[in-house]
ZARO-743822 format. One record per residue (C-alpha): residue number from 1; residue in one letter; x, y, z. Coordinates in steps of 0.5 Angstrom, whole numbers, plus 2048, in hexadecimal, padded with zeros to 3 digits. Layout:
BEGIN
+-----+----+-----+-----+-----+
:   i : aa :  c1 :  c2 :  c3 :
+-----+----+-----+-----+-----+
: NUM :  a :   X :   Y :   Z :
...
+-----+----+-----+-----+-----+
REM end
This chain:
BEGIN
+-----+----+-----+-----+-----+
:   i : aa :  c1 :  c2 :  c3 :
+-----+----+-----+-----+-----+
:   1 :  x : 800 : 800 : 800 :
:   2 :  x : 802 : 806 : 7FE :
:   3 :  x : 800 : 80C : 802 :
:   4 :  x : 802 : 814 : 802 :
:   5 :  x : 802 : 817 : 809 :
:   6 :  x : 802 : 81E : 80B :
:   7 :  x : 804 : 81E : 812 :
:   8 :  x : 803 : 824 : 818 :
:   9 :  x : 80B : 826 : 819 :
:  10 :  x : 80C : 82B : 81F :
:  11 :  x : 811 : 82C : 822 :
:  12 :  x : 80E : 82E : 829 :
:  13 :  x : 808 : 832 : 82D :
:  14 :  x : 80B : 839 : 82B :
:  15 :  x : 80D : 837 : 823 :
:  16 :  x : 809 : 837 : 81D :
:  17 :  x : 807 : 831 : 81A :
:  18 :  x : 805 : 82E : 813 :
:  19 :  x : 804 : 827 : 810 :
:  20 :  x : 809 : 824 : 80C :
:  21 :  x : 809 : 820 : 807 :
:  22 :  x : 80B : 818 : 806 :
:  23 :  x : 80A : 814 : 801 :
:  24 :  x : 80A : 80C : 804 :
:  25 :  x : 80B : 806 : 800 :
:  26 :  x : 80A : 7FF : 802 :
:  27 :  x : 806 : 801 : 808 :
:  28 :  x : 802 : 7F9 : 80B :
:  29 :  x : 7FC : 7FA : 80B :
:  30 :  x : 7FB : 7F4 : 811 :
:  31 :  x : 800 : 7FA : 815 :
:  32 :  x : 7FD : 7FF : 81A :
:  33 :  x : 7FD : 806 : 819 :
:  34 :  x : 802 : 807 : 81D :
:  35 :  x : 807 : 802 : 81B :
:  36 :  x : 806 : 805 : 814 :
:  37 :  x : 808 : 80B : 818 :
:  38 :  x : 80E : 808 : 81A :
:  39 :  x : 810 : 806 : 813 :
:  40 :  x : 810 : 80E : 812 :
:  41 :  x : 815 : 810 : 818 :
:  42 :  x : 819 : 80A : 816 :
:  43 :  x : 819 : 80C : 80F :
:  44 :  x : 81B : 813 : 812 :
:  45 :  x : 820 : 812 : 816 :
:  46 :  x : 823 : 80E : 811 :
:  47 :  x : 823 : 814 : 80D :
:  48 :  x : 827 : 818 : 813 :
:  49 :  x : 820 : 81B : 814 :
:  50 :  x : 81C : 81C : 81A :
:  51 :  x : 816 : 818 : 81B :
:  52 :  x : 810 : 819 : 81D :
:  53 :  x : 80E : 819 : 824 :
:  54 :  x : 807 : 817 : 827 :
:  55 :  x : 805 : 813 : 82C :
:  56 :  x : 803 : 80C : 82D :
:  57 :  x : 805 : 807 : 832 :
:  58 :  x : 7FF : 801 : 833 :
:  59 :  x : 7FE : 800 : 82D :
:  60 :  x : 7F9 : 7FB : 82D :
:  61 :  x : 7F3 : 801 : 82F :
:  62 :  x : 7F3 : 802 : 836 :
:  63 :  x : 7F7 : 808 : 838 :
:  64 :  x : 7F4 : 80E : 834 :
:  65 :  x : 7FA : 810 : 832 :
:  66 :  x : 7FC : 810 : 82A :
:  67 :  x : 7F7 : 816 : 82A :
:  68 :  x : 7F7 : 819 : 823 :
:  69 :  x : 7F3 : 81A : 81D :
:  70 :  x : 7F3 : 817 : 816 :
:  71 :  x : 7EF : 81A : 811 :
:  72 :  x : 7EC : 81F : 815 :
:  73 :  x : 7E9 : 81A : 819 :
:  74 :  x : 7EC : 818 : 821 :
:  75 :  x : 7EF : 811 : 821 :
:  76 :  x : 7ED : 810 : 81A :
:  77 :  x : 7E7 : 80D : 816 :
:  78 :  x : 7E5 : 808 : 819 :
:  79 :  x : 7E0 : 807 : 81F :
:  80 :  x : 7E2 : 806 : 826 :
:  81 :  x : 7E9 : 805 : 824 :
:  82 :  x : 7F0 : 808 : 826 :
:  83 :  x : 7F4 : 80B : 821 :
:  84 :  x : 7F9 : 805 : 824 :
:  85 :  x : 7F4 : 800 : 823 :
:  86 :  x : 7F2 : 802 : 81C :
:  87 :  x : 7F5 : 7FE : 817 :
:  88 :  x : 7F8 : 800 : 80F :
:  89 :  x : 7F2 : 7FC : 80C :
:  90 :  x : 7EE : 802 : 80E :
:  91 :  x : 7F1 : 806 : 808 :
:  92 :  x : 7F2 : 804 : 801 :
:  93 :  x : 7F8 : 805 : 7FD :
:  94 :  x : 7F9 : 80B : 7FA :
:  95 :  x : 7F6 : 80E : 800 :
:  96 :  x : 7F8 : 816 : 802 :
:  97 :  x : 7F8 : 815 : 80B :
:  98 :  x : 7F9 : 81C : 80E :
:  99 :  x : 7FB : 81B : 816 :
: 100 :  x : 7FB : 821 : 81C :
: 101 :  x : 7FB : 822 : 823 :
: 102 :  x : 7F4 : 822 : 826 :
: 103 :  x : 7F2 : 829 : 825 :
: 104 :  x : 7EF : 82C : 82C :
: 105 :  x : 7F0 : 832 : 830 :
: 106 :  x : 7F1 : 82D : 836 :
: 107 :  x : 7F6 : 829 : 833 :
: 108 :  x : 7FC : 82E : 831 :
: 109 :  x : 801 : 829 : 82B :
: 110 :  x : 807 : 828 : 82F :
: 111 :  x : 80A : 826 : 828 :
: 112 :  x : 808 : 823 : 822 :
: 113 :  x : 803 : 81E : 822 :
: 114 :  x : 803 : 81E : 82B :
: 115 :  x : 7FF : 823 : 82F :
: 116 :  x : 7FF : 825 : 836 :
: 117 :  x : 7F8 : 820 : 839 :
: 118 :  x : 7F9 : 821 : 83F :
: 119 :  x : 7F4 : 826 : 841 :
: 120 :  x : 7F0 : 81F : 842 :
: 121 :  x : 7F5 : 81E : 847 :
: 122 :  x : 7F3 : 824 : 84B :
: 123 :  x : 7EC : 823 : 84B :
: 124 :  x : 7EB : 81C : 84D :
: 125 :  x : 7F0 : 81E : 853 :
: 126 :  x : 7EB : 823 : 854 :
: 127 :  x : 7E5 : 81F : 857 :
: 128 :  x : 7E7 : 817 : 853 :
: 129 :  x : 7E8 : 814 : 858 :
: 130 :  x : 7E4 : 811 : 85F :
: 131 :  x : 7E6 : 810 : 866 :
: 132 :  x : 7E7 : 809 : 86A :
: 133 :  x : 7EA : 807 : 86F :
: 134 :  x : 7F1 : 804 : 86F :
: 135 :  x : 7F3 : 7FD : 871 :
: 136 :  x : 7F1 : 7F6 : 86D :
: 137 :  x : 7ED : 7F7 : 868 :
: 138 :  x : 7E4 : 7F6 : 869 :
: 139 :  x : 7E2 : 7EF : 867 :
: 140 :  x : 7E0 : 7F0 : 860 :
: 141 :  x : 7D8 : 7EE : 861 :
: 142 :  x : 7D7 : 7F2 : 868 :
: 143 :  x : 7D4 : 7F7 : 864 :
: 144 :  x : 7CE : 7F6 : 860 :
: 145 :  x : 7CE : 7FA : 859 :
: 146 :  x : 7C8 : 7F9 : 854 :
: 147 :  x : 7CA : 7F6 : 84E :
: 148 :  x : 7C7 : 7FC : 849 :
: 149 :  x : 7CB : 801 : 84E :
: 150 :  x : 7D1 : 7FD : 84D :
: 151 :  x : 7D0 : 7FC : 846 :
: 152 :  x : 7D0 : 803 : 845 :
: 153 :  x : 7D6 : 805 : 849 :
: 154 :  x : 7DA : 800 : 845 :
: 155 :  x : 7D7 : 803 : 83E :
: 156 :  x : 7D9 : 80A : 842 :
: 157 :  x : 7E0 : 808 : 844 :
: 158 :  x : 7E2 : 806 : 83D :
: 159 :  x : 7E5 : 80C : 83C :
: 160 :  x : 7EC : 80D : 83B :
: 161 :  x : 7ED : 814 : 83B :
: 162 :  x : 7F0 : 814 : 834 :
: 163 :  x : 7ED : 81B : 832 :
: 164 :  x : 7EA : 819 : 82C :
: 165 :  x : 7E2 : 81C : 82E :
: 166 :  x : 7E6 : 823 : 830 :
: 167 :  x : 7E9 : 822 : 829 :
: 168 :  x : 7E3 : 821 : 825 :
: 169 :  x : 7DE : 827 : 829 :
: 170 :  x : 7DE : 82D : 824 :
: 171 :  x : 7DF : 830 : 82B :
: 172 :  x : 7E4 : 82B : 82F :
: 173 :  x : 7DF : 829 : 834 :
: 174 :  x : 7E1 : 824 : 839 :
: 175 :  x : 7DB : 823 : 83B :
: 176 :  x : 7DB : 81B : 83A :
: 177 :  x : 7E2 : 81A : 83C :
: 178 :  x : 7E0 : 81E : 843 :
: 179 :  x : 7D9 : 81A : 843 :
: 180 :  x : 7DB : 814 : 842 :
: 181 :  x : 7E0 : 814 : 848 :
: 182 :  x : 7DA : 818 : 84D :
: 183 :  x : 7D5 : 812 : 84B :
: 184 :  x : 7D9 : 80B : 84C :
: 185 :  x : 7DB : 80E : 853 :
: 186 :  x : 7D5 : 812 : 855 :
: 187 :  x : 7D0 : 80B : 852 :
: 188 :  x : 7D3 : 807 : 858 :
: 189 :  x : 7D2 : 807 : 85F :
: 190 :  x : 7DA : 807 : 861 :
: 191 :  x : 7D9 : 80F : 85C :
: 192 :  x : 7D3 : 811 : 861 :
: 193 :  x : 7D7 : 815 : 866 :
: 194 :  x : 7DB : 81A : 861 :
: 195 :  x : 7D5 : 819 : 85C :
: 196 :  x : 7D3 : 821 : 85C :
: 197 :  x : 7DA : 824 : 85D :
: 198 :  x : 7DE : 820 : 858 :
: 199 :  x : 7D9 : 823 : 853 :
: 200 :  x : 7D9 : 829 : 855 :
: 201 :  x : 7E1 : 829 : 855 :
: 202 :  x : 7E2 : 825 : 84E :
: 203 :  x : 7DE : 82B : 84B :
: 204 :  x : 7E1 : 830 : 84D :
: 205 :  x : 7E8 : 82D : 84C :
: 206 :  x : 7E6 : 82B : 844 :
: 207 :  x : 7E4 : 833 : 844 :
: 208 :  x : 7EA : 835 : 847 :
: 209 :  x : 7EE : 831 : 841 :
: 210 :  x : 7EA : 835 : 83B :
: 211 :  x : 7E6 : 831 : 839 :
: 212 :  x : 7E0 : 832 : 835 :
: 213 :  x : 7D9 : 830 : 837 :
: 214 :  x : 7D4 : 82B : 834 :
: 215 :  x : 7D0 : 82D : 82F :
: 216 :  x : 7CD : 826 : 82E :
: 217 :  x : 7D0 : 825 : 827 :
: 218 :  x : 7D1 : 81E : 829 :
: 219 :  x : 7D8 : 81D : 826 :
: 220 :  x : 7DB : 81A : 82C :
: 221 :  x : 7D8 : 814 : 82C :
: 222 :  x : 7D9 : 813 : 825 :
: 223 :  x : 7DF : 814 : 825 :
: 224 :  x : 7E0 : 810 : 82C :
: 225 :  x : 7E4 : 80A : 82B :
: 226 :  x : 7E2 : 806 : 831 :
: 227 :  x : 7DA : 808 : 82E :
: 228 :  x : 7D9 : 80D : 835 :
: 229 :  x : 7D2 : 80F : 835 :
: 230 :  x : 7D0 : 817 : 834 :
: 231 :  x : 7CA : 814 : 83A :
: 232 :  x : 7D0 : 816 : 840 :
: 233 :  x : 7CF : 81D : 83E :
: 234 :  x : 7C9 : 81D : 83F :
: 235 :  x : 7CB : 81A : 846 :
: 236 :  x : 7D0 : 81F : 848 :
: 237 :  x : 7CB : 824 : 846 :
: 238 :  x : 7C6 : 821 : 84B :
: 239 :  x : 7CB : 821 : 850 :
: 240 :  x : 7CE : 827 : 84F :
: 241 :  x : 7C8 : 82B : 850 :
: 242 :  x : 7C6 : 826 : 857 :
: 243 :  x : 7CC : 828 : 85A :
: 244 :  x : 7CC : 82F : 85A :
: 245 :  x : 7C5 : 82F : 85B :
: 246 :  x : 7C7 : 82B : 861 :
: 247 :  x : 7CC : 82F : 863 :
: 248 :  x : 7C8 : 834 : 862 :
: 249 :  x : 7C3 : 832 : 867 :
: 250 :  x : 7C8 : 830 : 86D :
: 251 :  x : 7CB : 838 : 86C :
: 252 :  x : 7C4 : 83B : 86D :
: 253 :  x : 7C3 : 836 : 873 :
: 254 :  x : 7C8 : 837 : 877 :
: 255 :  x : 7C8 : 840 : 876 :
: 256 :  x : 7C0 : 83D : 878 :
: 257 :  x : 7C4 : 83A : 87E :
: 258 :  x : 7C8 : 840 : 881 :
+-----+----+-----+-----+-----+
REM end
């Protein structure tokens, strides 16, 4: 297979970028679409040229991290695929791919193809997380959990924060990465204590990192490898509003009690 490749180049945060162009022959079509791209670098620095740089490291769609748009599509054409899981059979010999970084104010490019993600890192800092007690773990069973909230929790907590939602939002929203990390906590028992101020924190942090807000275009979850549903927005939504209504209530009961 034969392809030709125009390829993000920039140098850091503060250079200016542009595609290059690469003409790439003899390209398998039972490779990954990263293993092709390290046909490219090979090629490059045998030419005594620098590669190109882009982040992987699973490899096999668990990690999130070879977040990067082919064909002005994050991850590639194929649904509910990563971009290191998306096979060169996708493409046809001849074809013209164009490759660059995700394209969000929250997602600053570090270099070439890699962006800065961690801005998730914060906002799941921010309220992701539950208090337990320490010593042996609790006897798996000890806690009774229906099976549609455990079903929906496991959905929820599929995401692996590769950013691509916030890549394919017309506004960058993370809206669907911030929900889905509130719902599989806030839909178990063990997230109950935090339910109200873990929203209420993970909302204001994903403001704080300038990202946009949802405008319901729904391009998220088409977007979304692990096939998250646009439903947990509605979630948060919901929990937000009843926590500050909540907390609202707590302060004019206490100013009532003085």
């Amino acid at each position: 297979m034969n392809l030709t490749l125009f390829v993000w180049r920039q140098g850091g945060p503060s250079s200016k970028g542009a595609f290059e162009k690469h003409e790439l022959q003899d390209v398998s079509a039972d490779s990954s679409f990263l293993e092709m791209l390290d046909m490219l670098n090979e090629r490059l620095v045998s030419q005594g040229k620098a590669p190109f740089a882009f982040e992987h490291d699973c490899r096999e769609g668990i990690c999130g991290s070879c977040s990067m748009s082919i064909n002005g599509r994050p991850h590639g054409p194929k649904k509910l695929t990563t971009a290191c899981q998306l096979h060169m059979r996708t493409f046809k010999d001849g074809d013209t791919v164009y490759i660059e970084p995700f394209r969000a104010n929250g997602f600053p490019v570090v270099k070439d193809l890699v962006v800065d993600r961690s801005a998730f890192d914060r906002i799941q800092q921010a309220g992701g997380y539950v208090s337990v007690n320490t010593g042996a773990a609790p006897e798996a069973n000890s806690i009774a959990i229906e099976k549609d909230f455990s079903d929906e929790a496991f959905d929820a907590a599929a995401c692996i924060g590769c950013g691509a939602c916030v890549a394919a939002c017309p506004n960058g929203s993370a809206m669907l990465f911030t929900a889905a990390k509130v719902a599989h906590l806030g839909l178990l028992p063990q997230g109950q204590p935090e339910r109200a101020s873990r929203v209420i924190s993970m909302v204001k942090k994903m403001d704080e990192e300038m990202f946009g807000g949802c405008t319901n275009h729904g391009e998220c979850q088409e977007a979304c490898p692990k096939g998250i549903s646009i439903k947990y927005i509605t979630r948060l939504n919901r929990d937000f509003i009843s926590a500050h209504f909540h907390k609202a209530a707590s302060i004019r009961g206490k100013m009532r009690a003085q």
